[in-house]
C-alpha positions as CSV (number, residue, x, y, z in Angstrom):
1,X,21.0,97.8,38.3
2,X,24.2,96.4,36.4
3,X,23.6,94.2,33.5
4,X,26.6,91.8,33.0
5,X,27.5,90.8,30.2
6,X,29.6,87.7,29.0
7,X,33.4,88.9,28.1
8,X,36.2,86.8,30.0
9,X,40.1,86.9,29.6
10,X,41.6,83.6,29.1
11,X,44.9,83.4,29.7
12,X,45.9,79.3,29.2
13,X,44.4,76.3,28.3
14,X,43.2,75.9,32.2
15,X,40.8,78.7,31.7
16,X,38.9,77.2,28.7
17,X,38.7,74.1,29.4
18,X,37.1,75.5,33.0
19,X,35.2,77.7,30.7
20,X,33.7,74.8,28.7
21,X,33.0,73.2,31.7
22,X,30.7,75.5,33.4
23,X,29.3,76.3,30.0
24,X,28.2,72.4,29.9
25,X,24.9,70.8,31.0
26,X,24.7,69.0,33.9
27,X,24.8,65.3,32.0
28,X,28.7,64.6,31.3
29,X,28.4,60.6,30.8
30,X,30.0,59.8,28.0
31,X,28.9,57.9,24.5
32,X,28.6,54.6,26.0
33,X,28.2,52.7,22.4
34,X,30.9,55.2,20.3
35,X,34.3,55.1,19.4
36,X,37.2,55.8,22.4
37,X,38.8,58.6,20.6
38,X,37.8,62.1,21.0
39,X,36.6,65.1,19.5
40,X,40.3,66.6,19.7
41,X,42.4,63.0,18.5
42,X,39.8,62.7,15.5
43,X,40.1,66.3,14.4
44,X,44.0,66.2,14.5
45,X,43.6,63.2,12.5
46,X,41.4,65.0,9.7
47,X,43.5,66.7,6.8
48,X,40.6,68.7,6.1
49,X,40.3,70.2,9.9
50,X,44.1,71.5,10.8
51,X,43.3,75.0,10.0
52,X,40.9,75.3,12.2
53,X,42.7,73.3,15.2
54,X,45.6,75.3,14.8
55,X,43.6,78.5,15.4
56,X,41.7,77.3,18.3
57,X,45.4,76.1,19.8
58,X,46.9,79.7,19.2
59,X,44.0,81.3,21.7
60,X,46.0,79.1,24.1
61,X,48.7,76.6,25.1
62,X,46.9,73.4,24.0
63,X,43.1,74.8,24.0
64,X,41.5,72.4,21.5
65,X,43.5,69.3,23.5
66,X,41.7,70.7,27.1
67,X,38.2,71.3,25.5
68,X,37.9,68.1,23.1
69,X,39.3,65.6,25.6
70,X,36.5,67.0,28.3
71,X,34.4,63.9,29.9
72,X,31.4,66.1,28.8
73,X,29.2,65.8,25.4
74,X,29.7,68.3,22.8
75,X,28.4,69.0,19.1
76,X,31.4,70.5,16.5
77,X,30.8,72.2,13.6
78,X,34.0,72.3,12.1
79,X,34.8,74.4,9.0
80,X,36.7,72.9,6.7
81,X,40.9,74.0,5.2
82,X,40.7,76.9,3.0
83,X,37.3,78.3,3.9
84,X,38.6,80.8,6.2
85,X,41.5,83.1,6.8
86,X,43.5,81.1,9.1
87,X,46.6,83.5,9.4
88,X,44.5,86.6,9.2
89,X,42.6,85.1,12.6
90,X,46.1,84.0,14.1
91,X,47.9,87.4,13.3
92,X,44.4,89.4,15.2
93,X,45.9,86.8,18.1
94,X,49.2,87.7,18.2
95,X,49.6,90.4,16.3
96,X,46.1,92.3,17.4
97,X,45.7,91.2,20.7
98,X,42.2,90.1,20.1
99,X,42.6,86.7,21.5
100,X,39.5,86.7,23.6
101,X,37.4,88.0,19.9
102,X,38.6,85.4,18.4
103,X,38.0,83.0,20.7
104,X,34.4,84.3,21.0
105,X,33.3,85.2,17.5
106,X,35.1,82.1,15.7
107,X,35.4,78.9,17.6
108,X,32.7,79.2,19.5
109,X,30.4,79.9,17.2
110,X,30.9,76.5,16.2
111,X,30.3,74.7,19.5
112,X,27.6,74.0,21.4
113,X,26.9,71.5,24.4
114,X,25.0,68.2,24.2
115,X,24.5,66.5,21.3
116,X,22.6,67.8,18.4
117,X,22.7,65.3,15.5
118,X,21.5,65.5,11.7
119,X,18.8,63.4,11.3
120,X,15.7,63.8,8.9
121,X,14.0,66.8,8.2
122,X,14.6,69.1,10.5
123,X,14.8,72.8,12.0
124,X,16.6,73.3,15.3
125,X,17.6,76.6,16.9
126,X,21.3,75.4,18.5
127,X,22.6,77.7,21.5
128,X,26.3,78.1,21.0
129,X,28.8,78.4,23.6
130,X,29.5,81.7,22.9
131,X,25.6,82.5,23.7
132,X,24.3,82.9,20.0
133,X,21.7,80.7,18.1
134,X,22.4,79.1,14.9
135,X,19.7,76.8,13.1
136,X,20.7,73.4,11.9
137,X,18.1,72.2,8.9
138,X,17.4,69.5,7.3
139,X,15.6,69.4,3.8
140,X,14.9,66.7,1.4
141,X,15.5,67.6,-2.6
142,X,15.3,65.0,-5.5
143,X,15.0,62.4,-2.7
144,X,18.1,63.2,-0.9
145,X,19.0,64.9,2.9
146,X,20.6,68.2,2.8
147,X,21.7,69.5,5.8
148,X,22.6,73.6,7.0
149,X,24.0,74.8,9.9
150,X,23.3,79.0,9.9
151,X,22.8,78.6,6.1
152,X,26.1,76.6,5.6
153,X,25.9,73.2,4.1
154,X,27.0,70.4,6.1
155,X,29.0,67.9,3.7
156,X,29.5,64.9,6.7
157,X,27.4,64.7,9.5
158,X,27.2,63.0,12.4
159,X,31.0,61.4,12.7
160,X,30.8,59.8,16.5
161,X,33.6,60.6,18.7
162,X,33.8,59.8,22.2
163,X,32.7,62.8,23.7
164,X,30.8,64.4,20.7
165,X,29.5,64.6,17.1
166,X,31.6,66.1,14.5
167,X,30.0,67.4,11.4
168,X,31.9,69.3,8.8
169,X,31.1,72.6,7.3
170,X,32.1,73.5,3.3
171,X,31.8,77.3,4.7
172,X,32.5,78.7,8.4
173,X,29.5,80.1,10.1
174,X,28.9,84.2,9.9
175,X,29.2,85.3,13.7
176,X,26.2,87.4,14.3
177,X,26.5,90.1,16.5
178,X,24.3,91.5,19.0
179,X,22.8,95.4,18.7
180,X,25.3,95.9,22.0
181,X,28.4,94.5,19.9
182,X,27.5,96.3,16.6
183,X,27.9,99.1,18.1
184,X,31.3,99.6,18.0
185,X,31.4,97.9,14.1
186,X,29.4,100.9,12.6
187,X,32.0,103.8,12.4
188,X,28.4,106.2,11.4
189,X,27.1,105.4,14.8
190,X,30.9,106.4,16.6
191,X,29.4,109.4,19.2
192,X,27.0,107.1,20.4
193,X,29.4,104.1,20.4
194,X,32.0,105.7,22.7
195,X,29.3,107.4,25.3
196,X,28.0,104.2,26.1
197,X,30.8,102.5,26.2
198,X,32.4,104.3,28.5
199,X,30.5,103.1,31.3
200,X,32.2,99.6,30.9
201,X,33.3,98.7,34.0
202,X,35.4,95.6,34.1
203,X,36.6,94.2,37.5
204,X,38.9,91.1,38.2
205,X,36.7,88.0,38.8
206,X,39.2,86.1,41.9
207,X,36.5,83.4,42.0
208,X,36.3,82.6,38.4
209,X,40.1,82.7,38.7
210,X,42.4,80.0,39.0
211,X,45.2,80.4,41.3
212,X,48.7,79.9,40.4
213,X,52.0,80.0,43.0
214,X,52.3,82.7,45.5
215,X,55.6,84.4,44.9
216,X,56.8,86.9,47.7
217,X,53.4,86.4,49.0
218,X,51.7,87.9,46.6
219,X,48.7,85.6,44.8
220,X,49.7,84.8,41.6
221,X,46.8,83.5,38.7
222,X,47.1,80.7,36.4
223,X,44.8,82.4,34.5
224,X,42.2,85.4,34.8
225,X,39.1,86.0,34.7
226,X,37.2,89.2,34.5
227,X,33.2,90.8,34.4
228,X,32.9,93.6,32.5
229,X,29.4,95.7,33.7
230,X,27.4,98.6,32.2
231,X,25.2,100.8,33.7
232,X,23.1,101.7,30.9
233,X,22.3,98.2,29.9
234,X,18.9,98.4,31.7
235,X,15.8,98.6,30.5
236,X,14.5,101.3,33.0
237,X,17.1,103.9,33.2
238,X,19.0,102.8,30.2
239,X,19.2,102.1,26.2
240,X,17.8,98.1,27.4
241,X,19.7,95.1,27.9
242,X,21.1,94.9,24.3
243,X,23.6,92.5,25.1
244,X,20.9,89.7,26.1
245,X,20.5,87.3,23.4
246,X,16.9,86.0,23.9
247,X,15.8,89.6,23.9
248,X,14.4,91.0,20.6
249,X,14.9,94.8,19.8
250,X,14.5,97.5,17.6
251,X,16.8,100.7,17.7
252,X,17.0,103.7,16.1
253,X,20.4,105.0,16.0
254,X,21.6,108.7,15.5
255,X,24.4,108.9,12.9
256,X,27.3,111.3,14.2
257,X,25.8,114.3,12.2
258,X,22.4,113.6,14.1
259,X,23.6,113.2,17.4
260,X,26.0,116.5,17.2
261,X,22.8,118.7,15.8
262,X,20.8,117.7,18.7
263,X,23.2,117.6,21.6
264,X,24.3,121.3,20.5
265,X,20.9,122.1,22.2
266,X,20.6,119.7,24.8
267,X,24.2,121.5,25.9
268,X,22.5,124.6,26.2
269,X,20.0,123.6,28.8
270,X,21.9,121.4,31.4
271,X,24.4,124.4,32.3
272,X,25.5,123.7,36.0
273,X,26.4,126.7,37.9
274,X,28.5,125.8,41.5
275,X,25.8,126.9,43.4
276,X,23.7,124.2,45.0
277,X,22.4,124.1,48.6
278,X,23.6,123.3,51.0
279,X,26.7,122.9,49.4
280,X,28.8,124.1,46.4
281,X,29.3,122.1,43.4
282,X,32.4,121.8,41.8
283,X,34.0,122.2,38.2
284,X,35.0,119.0,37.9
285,X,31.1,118.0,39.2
286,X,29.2,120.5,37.1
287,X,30.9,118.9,33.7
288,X,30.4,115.0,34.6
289,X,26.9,116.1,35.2
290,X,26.3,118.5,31.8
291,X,28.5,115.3,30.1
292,X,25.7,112.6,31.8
293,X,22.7,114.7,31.4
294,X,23.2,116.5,27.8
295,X,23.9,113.0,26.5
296,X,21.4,110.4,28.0
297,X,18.7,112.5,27.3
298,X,18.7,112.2,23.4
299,X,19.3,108.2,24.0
300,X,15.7,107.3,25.9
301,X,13.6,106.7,23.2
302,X,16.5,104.9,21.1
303,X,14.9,101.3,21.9
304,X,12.1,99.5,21.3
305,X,11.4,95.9,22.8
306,X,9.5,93.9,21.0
307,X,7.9,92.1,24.0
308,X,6.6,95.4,25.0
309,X,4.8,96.4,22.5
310,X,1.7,94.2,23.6
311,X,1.0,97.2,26.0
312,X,0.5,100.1,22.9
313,X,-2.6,101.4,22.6
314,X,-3.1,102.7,19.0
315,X,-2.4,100.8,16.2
316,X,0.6,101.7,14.2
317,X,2.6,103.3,17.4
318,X,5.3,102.0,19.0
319,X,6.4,102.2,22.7
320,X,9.9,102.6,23.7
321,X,11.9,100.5,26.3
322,X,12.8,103.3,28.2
323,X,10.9,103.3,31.8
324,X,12.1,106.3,33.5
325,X,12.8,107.3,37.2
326,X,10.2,104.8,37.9
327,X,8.2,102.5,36.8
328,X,5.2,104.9,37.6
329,X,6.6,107.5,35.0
330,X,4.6,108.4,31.7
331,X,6.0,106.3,28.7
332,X,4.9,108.3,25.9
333,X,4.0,105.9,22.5
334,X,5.2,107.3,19.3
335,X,4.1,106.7,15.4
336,X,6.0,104.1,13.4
337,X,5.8,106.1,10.5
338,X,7.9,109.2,12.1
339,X,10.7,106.7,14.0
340,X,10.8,105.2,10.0
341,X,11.1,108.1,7.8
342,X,14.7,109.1,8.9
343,X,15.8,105.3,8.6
344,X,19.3,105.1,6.4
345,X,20.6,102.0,7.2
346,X,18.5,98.8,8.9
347,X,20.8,95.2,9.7
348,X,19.1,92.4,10.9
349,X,21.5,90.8,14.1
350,X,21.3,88.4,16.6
351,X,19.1,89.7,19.0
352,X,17.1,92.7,16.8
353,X,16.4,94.9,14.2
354,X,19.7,97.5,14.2
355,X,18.7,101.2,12.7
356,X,20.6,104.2,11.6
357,X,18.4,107.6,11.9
358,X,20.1,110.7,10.1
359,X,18.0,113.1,12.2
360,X,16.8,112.0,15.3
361,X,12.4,111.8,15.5
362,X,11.7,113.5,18.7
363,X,12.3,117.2,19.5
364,X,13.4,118.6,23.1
365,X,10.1,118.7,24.4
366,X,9.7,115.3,23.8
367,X,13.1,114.3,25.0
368,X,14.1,116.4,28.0
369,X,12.4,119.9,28.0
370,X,9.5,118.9,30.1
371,X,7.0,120.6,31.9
372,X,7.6,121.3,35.9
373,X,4.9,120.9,38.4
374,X,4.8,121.9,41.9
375,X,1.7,120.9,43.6
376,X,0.7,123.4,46.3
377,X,0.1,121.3,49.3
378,X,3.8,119.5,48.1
379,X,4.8,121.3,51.5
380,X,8.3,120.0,50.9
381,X,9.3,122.6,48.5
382,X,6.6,125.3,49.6
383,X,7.2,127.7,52.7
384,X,4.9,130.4,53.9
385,X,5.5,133.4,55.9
386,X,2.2,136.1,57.5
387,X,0.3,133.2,57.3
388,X,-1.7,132.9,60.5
389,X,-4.3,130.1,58.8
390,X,-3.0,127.5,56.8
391,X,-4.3,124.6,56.0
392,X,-4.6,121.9,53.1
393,X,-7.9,121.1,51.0
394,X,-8.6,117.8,50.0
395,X,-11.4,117.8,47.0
396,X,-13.3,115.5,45.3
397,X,-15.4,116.2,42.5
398,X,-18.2,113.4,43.6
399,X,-18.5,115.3,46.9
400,X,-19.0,118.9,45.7
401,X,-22.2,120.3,45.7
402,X,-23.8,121.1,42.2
403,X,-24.0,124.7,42.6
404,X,-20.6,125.0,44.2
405,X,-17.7,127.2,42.2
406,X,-15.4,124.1,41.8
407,X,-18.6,121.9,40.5
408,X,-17.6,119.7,37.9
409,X,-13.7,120.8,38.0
410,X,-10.7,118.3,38.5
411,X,-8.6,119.9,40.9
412,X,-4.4,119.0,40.4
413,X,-3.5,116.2,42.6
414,X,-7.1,116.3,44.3
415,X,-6.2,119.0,46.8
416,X,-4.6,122.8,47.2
417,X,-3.5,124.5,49.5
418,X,-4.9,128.0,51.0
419,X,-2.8,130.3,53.3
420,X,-4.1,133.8,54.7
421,X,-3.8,135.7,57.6
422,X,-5.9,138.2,59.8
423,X,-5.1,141.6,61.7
424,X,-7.6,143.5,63.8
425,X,-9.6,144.6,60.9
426,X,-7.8,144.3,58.1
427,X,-5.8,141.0,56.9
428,X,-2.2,141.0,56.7
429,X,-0.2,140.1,53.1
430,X,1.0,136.5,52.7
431,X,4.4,135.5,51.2
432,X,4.7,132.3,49.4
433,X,8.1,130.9,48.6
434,X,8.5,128.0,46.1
435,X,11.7,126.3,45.3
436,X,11.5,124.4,41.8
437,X,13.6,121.1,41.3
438,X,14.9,119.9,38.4
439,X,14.9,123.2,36.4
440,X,16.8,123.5,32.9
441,X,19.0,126.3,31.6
442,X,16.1,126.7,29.4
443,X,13.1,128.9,29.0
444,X,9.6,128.5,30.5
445,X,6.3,130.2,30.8
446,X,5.4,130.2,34.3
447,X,1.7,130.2,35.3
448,X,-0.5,129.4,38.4
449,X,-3.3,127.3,39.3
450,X,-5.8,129.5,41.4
451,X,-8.8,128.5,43.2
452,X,-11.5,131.3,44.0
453,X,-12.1,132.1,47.8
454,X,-15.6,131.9,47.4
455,X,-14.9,128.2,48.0
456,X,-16.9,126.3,48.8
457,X,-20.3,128.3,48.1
458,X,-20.5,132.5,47.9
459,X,-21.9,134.5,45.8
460,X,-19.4,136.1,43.0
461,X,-20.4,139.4,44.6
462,X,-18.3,138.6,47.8
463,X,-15.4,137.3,45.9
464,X,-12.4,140.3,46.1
465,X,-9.7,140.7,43.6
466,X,-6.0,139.7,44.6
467,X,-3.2,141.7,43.5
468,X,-0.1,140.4,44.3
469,X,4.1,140.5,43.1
470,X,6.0,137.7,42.0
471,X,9.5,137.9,42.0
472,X,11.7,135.1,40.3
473,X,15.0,134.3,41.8
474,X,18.1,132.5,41.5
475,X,21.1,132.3,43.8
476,X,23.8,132.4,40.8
477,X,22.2,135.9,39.9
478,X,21.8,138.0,42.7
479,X,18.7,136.8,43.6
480,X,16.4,138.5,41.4
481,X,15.8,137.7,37.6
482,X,12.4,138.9,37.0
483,X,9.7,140.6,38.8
484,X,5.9,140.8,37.8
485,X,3.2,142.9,39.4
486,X,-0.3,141.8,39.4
487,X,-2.9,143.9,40.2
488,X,-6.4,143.1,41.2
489,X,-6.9,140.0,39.4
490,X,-10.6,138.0,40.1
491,X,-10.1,134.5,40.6
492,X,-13.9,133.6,39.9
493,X,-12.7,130.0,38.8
494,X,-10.4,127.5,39.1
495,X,-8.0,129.5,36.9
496,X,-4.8,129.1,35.2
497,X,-2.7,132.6,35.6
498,X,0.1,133.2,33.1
499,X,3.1,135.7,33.9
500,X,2.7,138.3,31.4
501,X,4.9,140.8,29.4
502,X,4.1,144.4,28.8
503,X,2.2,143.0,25.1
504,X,-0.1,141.0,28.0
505,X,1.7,137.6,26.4
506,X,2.5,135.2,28.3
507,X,6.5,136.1,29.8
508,X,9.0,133.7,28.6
509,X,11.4,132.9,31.8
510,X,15.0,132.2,30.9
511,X,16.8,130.4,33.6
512,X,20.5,131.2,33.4
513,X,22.1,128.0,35.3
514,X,20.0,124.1,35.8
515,X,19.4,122.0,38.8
516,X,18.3,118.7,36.9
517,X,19.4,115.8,38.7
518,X,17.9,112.2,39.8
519,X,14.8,113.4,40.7
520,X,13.3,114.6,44.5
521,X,15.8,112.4,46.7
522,X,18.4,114.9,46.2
523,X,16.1,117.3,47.5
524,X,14.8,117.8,50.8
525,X,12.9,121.3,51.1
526,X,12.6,124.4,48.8
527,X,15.7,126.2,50.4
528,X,17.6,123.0,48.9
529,X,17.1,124.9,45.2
530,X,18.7,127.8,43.9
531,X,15.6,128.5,41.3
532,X,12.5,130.0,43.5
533,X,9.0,131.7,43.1
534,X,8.2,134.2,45.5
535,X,4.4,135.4,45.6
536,X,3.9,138.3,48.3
537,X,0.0,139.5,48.0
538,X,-1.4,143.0,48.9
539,X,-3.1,143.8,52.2
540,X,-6.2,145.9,51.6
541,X,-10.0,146.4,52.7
542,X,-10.9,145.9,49.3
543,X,-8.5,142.6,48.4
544,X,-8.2,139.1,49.3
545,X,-4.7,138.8,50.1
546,X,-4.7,134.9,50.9
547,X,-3.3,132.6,48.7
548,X,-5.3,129.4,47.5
549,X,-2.6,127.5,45.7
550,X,-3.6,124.4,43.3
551,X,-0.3,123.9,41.7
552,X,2.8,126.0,39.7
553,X,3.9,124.9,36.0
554,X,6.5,125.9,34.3
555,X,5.9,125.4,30.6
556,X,8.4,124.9,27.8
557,X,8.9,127.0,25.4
558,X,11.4,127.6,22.6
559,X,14.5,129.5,23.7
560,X,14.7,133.3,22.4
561,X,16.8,133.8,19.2
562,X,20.1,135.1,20.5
């Protein structure tokens, strides 16, 4: 889902003053008791204000005359002459093109709706209209009132206008950016700067528009307004809504030097190939989708919500914002200590705790490089041939009898799957065909979950000995990559069977091109992937050539040294 977040054009002094307006609370009567002039006419009026009405006027042809002469209530902060850079903020206006910053981080940062006066001790958290908080305090010392606003001392408060209080600051208030803003402030942070941001996707707001002349019939606008959205501003797919300023985070940032280490081996296992059922993929594809995947991946455990961490378990781990494909998916919990102990830089901003990591605290495994399971009654990506009986088993471990074989075993997913066949006397061979989604260019150990055919109650002496061949396949490689015989193996267990090498290790797999994508819906059946697992057993008097499936893994494991 898109997160928007607040960044308008204004072109005019229409556009703020409609700005202000729909910023404003609902109440717009006016002082009834105060004096007739208004914020704007007692500012002009003020020697020591001018600097800062002459900014507010350059972000638009009579600005400060459009807002301060509103019939709505306001509270002013106004920084006095000489305590900011006027012509350095007026040249980033003209000069810059940064209007709309201005605008934003300077003025108002010193408005806010409503009235908020001085009075007694006090400690007040004031929204701004540019969305931040500020606190206004109020402390007594040697018997008198002193008054702040965001740690700047207030040297006249309260001045009544008609639509407003003015108080006057000695120093302008520090705009305090968001983890989202900072972003792009932090030249260390730069890789991961420009990858998120180029999901920005601003779009021309014709409602929040106002409509000038049409001229040779084309709609012309006064002013205009735009919504800029981010994909990755989500707390469930995402890095978390970082731009929301009533959310508290904590991020851990990879400098440039820690992002480029890592994503040198996240590259290496999201290589698209153009083959991908039922249709091709294209170049131009197979890079957006290395680009999307190689990248996101070392972002998901980036941020930490601080409202979420009610749900940890342990004490002293921390549980990041990241949700997932779904909300169903493990969220792992990781140790403070570890997300700490690469911490270079820590800023404390409007909406969090901002962090600069020089090595990132989470290895593949952790961050991509999972472990793929295929359940064998998952039909959908299973197809078997010479099967004349096949049929899925549904167990329960309260139901099965004490002396049975799976007695006191937890079976994957509750249930597996057993396919064999019968000719005249002898049975016929069965051939199993897996497809695997969501496979890396990486390197695996691939294993099977077997359950014995003695199920549910023989004697060990009628259980026979499979042997069978696997064959691993991939459609960019001619078909076959690897093929493993197995002879006579006794499943007398629930047992997990590893693909061996000729040192009886288990066989590291090394899958040349990935198929990692958003998950099943992509997917439809196992002739959808290239990757597949094909198990053909032996016919024989002597062998059991059924196949009673529990599930297939494929295990991570470190890629061979080139």
């Amino acid at each position: 889902m898109n997160t928007l977040f607040k960044h308008k054009i204004l072109a005019g002094a229409i556009l703020c003053s409609a700005l202000f307006a729909v910023s404003s609370c609902d109440d717009t009567d006016v002082l009834s008791d105060a004096p007739q002039e208004t914020l704007y006419n007692v500012m002009m009026a003020d020697n020591d204000l001018t600097e800062f009405i002459e900014v507010i006027n350059h972000c638009g042809a009579h600005c400060a005359d459009s807002l301060f002469n509103q019939s709505r209530v306001y509270t002013v902060w106004a920084p006095k002459n000489k305590t900011f850079n006027k012509d350095s903020l007026i040249s980033e206006i003209k000069e810059g093109g940064k209007r709309d910053q201005v605008f934003h981080r300077f003025v108002m940062a010193h408005v806010a709706n409503n009235l908020h006066a001085a009075n007694g001790d006090m400690d007040a958290k004031i929204l701004l209209l540019n969305g931040k908080f500020a606190e206004l305090d109020g402390y007594r010392k040697d018997g008198k009132l002193y008054y702040t606003f965001d740690g700047q001392t207030l040297e006249e408060v309260n001045r009544r206008t008609r639509n407003g209080f003015l108080h006057k600051l000695a120093s302008p208030a520090e705009y305090k950016y968001n983890i989202w803003e900072y972003l792009s402030v932090d030249s260390r942070v730069d890789s991961v700067a420009s990858y998120l941001y180029a999901f920005n996707d601003t779009t021309f707001n014709e409602f929040a528009s106002t409509p000038g002349p049409i001229v040779n019939g084309v709609q012309t606008y006064i002013d205009s307004a735009f919504i800029t959205s981010n994909i990755m501003l989500s707390s469930w797919s995402g890095v978390g809504m970082l731009d929301t300023e009533d959310s508290t985070y904590t991020v851990y940032v990879p400098s440039n030097d820690a992002w480029n280490e890592m994503h040198a081996l996240a590259a290496k296992h999201f290589k698209y190939g153009e083959h991908r059922k039922p249709t091709k993929v294209t170049l131009e594809e197979r890079d957006s989708l290395h680009n999307y995947y190689s990248r996101i991946n070392l972002l998901k455990y980036m941020t930490y919500s601080e409202n979420e961490q009610r749900y940890v378990k342990e004490p002293g781990m921390a549980m990041p914002a990241w949700h997932g494909r779904s909300v169903y998916d493990f969220r792992p919990e990781f140790s403070k200590d570890v997300l700490e102990e690469n911490v270079i830089y820590s800023k404390e901003l409007s909406n969090g705790t901002f962090k600069i990591v020089d090595k990132i605290p989470y290895n593949q495994f952790e961050l991509w490089h999972d472990t793929i399971k295929i359940e064998g009654e998952n039909t959908n990506f299973m197809k078997y041939k010479g099967a004349q009986s096949a049929e899925r088993f549904a167990v329960s471990k309260i139901d099965l009898q004490a002396d049975s074989t799976l007695a006191g075993v937890e079976i994957s997913g509750g249930a597996y799957y057993m396919a064999g066949s019968n000719e005249g006397k002898q049975r016929a061979s069965v051939t199993l065909t897996a497809g695997i989604p969501n496979i890396l260019s990486a390197s695996y150990n691939v294993a099977f979950i077997l359950v014995p055919n003695n199920f549910p109650k023989k004697p060990l002496s009628e259980i026979k000995p499979m042997s069978m061949e696997v064959t691993i396949e991939h459609a960019a490689q001619s078909k076959q990559l690897y093929s493993f015989e197995i002879k006579d193996y006794m499943v007398e267990r629930v047992d997990t069977m590893f693909l061996e090498d000729e040192d009886g290790k288990p066989a590291v797999i090394t899958v040349p091109f990935c198929e990692y994508y958003d998950g099943y819906q992509d997917l439809n059946t196992e002739a959808d992937c290239n990757f597949t697992i094909v198990m053909e057993t032996k016919r024989g008097a002597s062998l059991d050539p059924s196949i009673r499936l529990d599930a297939i893994l494929l295990i991570p494991v470190e890629d061979p040294e080139e």
